[in-house]
C-alpha positions, 0 to 999 in steps of 0.5 A: 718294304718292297712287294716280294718282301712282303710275299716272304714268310720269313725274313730271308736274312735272318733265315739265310742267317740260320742256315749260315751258322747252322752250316758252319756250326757243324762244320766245326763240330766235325772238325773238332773231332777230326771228322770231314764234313761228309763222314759227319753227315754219313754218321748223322745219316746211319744213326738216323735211319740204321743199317743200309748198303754203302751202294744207299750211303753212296746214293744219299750223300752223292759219293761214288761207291769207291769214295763211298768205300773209303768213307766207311773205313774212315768211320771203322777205324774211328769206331762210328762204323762197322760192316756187317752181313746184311740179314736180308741178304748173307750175300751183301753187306750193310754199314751200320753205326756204333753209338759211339761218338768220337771224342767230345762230339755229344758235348759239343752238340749239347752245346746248341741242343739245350738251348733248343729245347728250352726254347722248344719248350717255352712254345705253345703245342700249337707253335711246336707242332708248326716247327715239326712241320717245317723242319719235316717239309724243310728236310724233304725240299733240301734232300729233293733239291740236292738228288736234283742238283746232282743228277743235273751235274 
């Protein structure tokens, strides 16, 4: 084993591993829908965090607002989406997701939550409080990364 090896908290493959089929697994997840990729992450995002502007959606998956308009009435016409008047603002508009899923997504997504959870649950409080961390601080390092990459383009 080499220095920086050791220096590793992770095996690198086996993480690089990870990111890899978990990348390509929803991947195909929106694929077997019918969704591109980015309208996926835009339901992913607005049933996160709720109603925004598509000015915010733009800015969060790095669209311009008019690929970011075109985005939304995808998701209209497949009923993730809807515009509605933003209560802060009767002026403005804001997008906000459905519930709906289309087609068989739950299931599809059903398929790799199971097993999580029971491996989730077969760790000590002490081990799934350090997943909660890394996935947290994982979440924030990407999301600061991609903000970066793109403004630097």
């Amino acid at each position: 084993m080499n220095a920086s090896k050791a220096q590793e908290p992770v095996d690198a493959a086996a993480y690089r591993r990870y990111l890899a089929a978990l990348t390509l697994f929803h991947e195909a997840a929106a694929d077997s829908v019918g969704l591109a990729g980015v309208d996926y992450q835009a339901s992913n995002l607005l049933g996160l965090d709720g109603p925004m502007p598509s000015s915010e959606l733009a800015r969060r998956l790095g669209l311009s607002l008019a690929a970011t308009s075109r985005l939304v009435d995808r998701l209209i016409d497949a009923g993730i989406a809807r515009r509605r008047e933003d209560p802060a603002d009767r002026r403005r508009a804001v997008v906000e997701h459905t519930g709906h899923l289309p087609g068989d997504l739950a299931t599809v997504l059903d398929a790799v939550r199971e097993p999580i959870a029971a491996a989730l649950e077969a760790m000590s409080e002490e081990q799934r409080s350090g997943v909660e961390r890394y996935v947290t601080a994982a979440a924030e390092a990407y999301s600061n990364a991609a903000r970066a990459v793109r403004e630097s383009a």
